[in-house]
Every structure is written in C-alpha cells, then in structure tokens.
C-alpha positions in Angstrom: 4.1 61.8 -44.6 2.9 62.4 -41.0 -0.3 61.2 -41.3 0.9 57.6 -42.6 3.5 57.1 -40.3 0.1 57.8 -37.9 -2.1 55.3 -39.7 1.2 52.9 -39.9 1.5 53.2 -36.0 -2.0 52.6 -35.3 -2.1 49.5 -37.6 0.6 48.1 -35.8 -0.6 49.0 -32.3 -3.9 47.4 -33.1 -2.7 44.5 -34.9 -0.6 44.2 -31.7 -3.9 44.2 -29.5 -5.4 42.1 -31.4 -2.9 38.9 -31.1 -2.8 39.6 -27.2 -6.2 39.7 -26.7 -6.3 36.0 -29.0 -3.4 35.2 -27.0 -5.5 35.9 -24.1 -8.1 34.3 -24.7 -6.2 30.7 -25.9 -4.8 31.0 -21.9 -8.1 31.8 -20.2 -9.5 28.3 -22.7 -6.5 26.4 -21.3 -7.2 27.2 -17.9 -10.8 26.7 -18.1 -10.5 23.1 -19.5 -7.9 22.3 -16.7 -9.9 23.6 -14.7 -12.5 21.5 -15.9 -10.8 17.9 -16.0 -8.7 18.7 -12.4 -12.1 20.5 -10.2 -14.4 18.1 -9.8 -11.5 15.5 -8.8 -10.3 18.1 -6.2 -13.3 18.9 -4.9 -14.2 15.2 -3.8 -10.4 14.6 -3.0 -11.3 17.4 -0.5 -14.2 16.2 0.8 -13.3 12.8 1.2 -9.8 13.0 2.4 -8.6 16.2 3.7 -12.2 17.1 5.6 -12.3 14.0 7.4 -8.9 14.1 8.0 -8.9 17.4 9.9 -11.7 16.5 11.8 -10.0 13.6 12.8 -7.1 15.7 13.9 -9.6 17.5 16.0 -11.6 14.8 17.8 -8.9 13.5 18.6 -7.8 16.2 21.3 -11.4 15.7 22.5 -13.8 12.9 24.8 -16.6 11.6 22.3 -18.5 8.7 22.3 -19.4 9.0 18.5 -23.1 9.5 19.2 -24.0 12.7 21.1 -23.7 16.2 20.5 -21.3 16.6 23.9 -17.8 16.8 22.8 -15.4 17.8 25.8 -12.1 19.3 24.9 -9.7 17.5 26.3 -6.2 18.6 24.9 -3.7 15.4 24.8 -5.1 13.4 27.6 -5.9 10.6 24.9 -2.2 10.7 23.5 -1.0 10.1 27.8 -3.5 7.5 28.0 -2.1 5.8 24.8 1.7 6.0 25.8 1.2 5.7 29.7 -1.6 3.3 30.2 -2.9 0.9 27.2 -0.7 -1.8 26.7 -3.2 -3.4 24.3 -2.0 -0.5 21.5 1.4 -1.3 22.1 1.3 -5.2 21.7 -1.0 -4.7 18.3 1.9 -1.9 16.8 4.1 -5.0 17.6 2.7 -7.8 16.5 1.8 -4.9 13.2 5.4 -4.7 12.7 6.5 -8.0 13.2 3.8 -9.0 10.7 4.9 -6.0 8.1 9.1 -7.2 8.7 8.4 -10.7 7.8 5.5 -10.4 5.2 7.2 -7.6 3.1 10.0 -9.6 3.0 8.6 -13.1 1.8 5.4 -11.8 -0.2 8.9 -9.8 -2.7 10.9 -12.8 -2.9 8.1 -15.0 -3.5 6.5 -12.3 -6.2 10.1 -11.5 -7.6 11.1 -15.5 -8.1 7.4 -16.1 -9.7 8.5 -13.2 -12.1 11.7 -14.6 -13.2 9.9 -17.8 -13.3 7.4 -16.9 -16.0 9.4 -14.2 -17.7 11.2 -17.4 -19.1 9.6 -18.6 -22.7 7.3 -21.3 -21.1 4.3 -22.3 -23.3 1.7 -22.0 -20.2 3.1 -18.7 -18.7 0.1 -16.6 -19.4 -2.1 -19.3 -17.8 0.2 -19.2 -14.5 0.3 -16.0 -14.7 -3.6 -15.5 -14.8 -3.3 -18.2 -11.9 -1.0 -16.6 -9.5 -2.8 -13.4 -10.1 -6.2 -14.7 -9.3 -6.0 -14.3 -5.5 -5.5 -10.5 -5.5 -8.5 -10.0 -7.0 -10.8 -11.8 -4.0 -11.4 -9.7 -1.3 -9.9 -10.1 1.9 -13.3 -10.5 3.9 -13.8 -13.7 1.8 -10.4 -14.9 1.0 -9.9 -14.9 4.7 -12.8 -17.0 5.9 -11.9 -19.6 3.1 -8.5 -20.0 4.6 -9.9 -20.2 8.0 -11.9 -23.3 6.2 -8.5 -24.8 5.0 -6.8 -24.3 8.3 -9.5 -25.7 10.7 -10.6 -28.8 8.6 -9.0 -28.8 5.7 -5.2 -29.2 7.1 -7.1 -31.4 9.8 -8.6 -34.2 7.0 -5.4 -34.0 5.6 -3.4 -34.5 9.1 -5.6 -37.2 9.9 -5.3 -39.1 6.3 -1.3 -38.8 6.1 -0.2 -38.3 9.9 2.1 -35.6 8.9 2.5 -33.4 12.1 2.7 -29.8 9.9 -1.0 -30.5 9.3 -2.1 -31.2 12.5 -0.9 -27.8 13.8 -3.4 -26.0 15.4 -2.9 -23.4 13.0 -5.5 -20.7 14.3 -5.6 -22.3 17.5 -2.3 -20.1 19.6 -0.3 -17.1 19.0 2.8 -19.0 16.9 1.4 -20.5 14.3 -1.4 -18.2 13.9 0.8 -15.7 13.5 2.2 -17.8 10.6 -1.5 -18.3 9.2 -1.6 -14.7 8.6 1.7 -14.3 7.1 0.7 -17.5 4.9 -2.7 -15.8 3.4 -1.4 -12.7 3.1 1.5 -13.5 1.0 -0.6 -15.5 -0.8 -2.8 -13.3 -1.9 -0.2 -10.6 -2.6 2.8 -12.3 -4.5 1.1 -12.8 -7.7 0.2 -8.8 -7.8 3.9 -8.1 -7.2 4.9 -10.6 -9.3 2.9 -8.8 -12.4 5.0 -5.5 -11.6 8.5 -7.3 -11.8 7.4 -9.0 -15.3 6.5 -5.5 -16.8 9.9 -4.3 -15.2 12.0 -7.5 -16.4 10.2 -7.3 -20.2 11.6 -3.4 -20.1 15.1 -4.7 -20.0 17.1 -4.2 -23.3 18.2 -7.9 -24.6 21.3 -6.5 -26.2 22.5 -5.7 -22.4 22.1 -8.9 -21.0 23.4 -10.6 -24.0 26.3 -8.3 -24.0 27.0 -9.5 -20.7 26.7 -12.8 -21.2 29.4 -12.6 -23.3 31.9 -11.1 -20.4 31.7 -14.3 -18.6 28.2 -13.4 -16.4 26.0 -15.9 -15.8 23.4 -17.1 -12.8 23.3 -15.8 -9.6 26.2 -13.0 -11.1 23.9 -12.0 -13.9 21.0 -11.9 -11.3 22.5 -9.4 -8.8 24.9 -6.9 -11.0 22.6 -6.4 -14.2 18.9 -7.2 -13.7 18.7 -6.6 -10.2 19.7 -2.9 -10.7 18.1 -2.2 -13.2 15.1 -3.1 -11.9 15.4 -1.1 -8.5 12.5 1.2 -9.6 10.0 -1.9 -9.1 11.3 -2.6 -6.0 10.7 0.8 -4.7 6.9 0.3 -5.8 6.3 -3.3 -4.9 8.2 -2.5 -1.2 5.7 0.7 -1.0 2.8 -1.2 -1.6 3.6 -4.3 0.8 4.6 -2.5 3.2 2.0 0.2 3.4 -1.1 -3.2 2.6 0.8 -4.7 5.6 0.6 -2.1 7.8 -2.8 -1.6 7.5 -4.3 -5.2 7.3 -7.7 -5.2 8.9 -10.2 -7.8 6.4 -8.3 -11.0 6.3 -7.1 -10.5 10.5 -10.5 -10.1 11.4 -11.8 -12.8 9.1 -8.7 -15.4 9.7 -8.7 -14.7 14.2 -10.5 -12.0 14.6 -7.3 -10.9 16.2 -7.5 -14.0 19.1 -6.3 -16.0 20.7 -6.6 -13.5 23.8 -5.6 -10.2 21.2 -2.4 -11.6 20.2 -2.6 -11.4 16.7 -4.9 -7.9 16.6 -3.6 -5.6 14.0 -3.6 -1.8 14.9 -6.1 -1.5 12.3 -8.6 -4.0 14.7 -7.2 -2.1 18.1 -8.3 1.5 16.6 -11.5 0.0 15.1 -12.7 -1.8 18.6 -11.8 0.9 21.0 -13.7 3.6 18.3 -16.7 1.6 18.1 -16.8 -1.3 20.3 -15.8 0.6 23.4 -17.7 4.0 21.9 -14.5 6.0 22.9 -14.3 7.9 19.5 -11.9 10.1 20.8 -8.9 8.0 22.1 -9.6 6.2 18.6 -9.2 8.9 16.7 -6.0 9.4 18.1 -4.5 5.9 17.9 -5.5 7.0 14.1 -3.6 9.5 14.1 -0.8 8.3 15.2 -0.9 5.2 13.4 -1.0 7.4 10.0 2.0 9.2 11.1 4.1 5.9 11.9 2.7 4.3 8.4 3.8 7.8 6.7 7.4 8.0 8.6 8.2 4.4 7.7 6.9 4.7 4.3 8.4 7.5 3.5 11.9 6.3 4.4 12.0 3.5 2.6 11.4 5.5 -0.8 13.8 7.7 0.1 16.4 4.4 1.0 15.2 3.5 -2.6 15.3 5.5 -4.6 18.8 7.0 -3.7 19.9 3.3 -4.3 18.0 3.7 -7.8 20.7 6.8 -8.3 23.6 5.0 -6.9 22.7 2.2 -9.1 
C-alpha cells in the first residue's frame, strides 16, 4: 500500500514538473519573439533619438564650433547669453508663436469645414478629397519655392491684368504681409491632411444618434455644436497636436518662401537655431537654443492634450 501511494506521489510530482517546465518554456518563446519584433526597433530608437539627444544636452553646457576636438566646459554661460543678450532668439520665439496662434487656428477650421463639406453625399467627393489632400504630400522645400513663384509674379500678372490692389501686395516683400504668405502656404498645405482625420472621425458617428436628434427639434449650427462636435473631440486633440507641434517647428517652407527676411522678421526658431549652429559655427549656444526650444514645444504640447482630452471626459 506504501509503495503505491510512493509511485502515486512521484507520478504526480513529475507530471507536475513536467507542465512547468512546458509552461516555462511557452514564456521564455513569448519573450524571445517580443523580444524579437520590439529590439531591433529600440535599438535604433536609441541610437537615433535618445544618443543624440543627450549629447545635445551636453554640448550644450559647453563652447564648440562643431569642427574641432576642443570643447570647453562652460556650464550655463550659453543659457545667460540666450536670456540676457540675443534679442534675435527672442523676436524668432515670437514671431514662432504668433505664426503657431494663428496657423493652428485657421489650418482646423479650414480642415474641419472641408470635412463636413465632403462628408455630405456629393458625387465628386473622393475626387476633392484626393485634391485637397494633394498638397501634404509635396514637400515643403518645393511647395515653398512654388509659392514664392505665385507671390512674386504670379499675383503680380494678375495685379497688373485686373488692377485689384490684394494682388499687387508685395506679398514677400515686408514683414505684414509676409507674415500672411506663410500663414497662407502653410495652411494650405496642411488643411486637407486634417481634413482626412475629421472625415474618418465624422464617418465613426452612429446615424441613429443624429437622426434621433433631429427628431428633438436640432438642427444647423445646434446640431453642429452639442452632438457632432463632442463627439468628435478626440480628433481635435490629434489634429491640434499635430498643427501645433508642425507649426512650431516650421523650418522648409520659411526658408524656401523668405528665407526668414526681410531683415529676420519672419525667421522661425527653427532658422535662428540652424544659422547660429552652422552659419555662425557656435555649436554650443545652438545646442542650447535646442534645447530649450524642445522644452517649450514639449510644455505647450503637452498642455494642450491635457486641456483636451479632459474636455473629451467632460464631454
């Protein structure tokens, strides 16, 4: 009786072994085929963003002129400088976010109107659509010089032939209206991309919901703000992330519409941190106009998905 309460034991004990050892080794294959898909994406996530990040954060304490081995610890004598003697940072962070105010703003009401536009059962919607989208997919280097072609003698021919004053402006030519150029080519380019996320949030809307209120009386501007408007919110969190953060950091169609003129006043942080790095081989203060330009994109970015998406709850 002993001896097969024994063997009974040590069947059970190895049986148990055995389905731990196979549970085991079903973990260990998950792991490795994370492993697997996830490495090699963190690897060059590492190399090519948090690397050159931190040596960023480090030359910018130091004196470097991006070519020779000398670099001279300096501490924060490049943030002083920055704060207490370069106006020429300041006026670019402001004319940055005048730029960002007014282009975030127009570039969502322009892509959100287009949306509720061709959401509507219009036989050449998918045409427009294709059509409005177009733009985003030039690149900024190009789309900007072919403006600068439209604004310099395109609007010019046209001034000339019609004698309407708008066209005659010299739209490139002072610090208003280029201003206005820029605002012009970057909405341009961006309200159809925006628009394409508001028609994949408005075709997520259930019918029965605004049919149900259409019944209660809502209609127009009513239906608009208290039904489809909140339930939307989420794409207004992206499309405001993405605007704002592509506005911020607009560098290819400044360069290629003014080059940041007349006399710097329309030059983007991006052109400010790109000239003083490279132009005026003072990698160090560069780097840290960077720096701090990252952490002002990051604050502002970051409250405004916050703001958001807590109205997303309220809503």
């Amino acid at each position: 009786m002993e001896t097969k309460l024994k063997q009974k034991e040590l069947h059970t004990h190895v049986k148990t072994k055995f389905f731990m050892s196979a549970d085991k080794k079903v973990k260990i294959k998950k792991v490795l085929s994370y492993t697997a898909f996830v490495a090699p994406a963190a690897l060059f996530f590492i190399m090519i963003q948090i690397i050159p990040f931190l040596m960023g954060v480090y030359y910018s304490f130091t004196s470097w002129n991006g070519v020779s081995s000398a670099v001279e610890w300096i501490g924060l004598e490049n943030y002083k400088t920055i704060f207490t003697g370069d106006p020429e940072f300041y006026n670019s962070f402001m004319f940055t976010a005048k730029f960002m105010l007014v282009s975030v703003l127009l570039t969502n009401v322009i892509g959100f109107g287009l949306a509720l536009l061709l959401n509507e059962a219009l036989k050449t919607r998918n045409i427009l659509r294709t059509v409005f989208f177009m733009p985003n997919v030039i690149g900024g280097l190009l789309l900007g010089f072919i403006w600068q072609f439209i604004f310099t003698k395109g609007f010019a021919s046209v001034g000339n032939l019609t004698d309407i004053p708008f066209f005659k402006l010299p739209w490139l030519g002072n610090e208003q209206t280029a201003f206005w150029g820029i605002v012009i080519v970057f909405c341009w380019q961006m309200s159809g991309y925006m628009m394409v996320i508001f028609i994949a949030a408005l075709q997520g809307i259930d019918n029965s919901l605004l049919e149900a209120a259409k019944m209660d009386g809502a209609k127009g501007w009513t239906l608009l703000t208290k039904i489809i408007i909140p339930l939307i919110l989420p794409s207004f969190t992206i499309c405001l992330f993405l605007t704002i953060s592509m506005a911020f950091k607009i560098y290819d169609l400044n360069i290629s519409l003014t080059g940041g003129g007349p006399f710097n006043s329309t030059q983007s942080i991006a052109i400010n941190i790109y000239q003083e790095a490279f132009h005026n081989n003072n990698y160090g203060l560069g780097t840290a106009k960077s720096i701090l330009f990252f952490i002002a994109v990051s604050a502002f970015t970051t409250f405004q998905v916050m703001l958001t998406k807590k109205r997303e709850v309220e809503a």
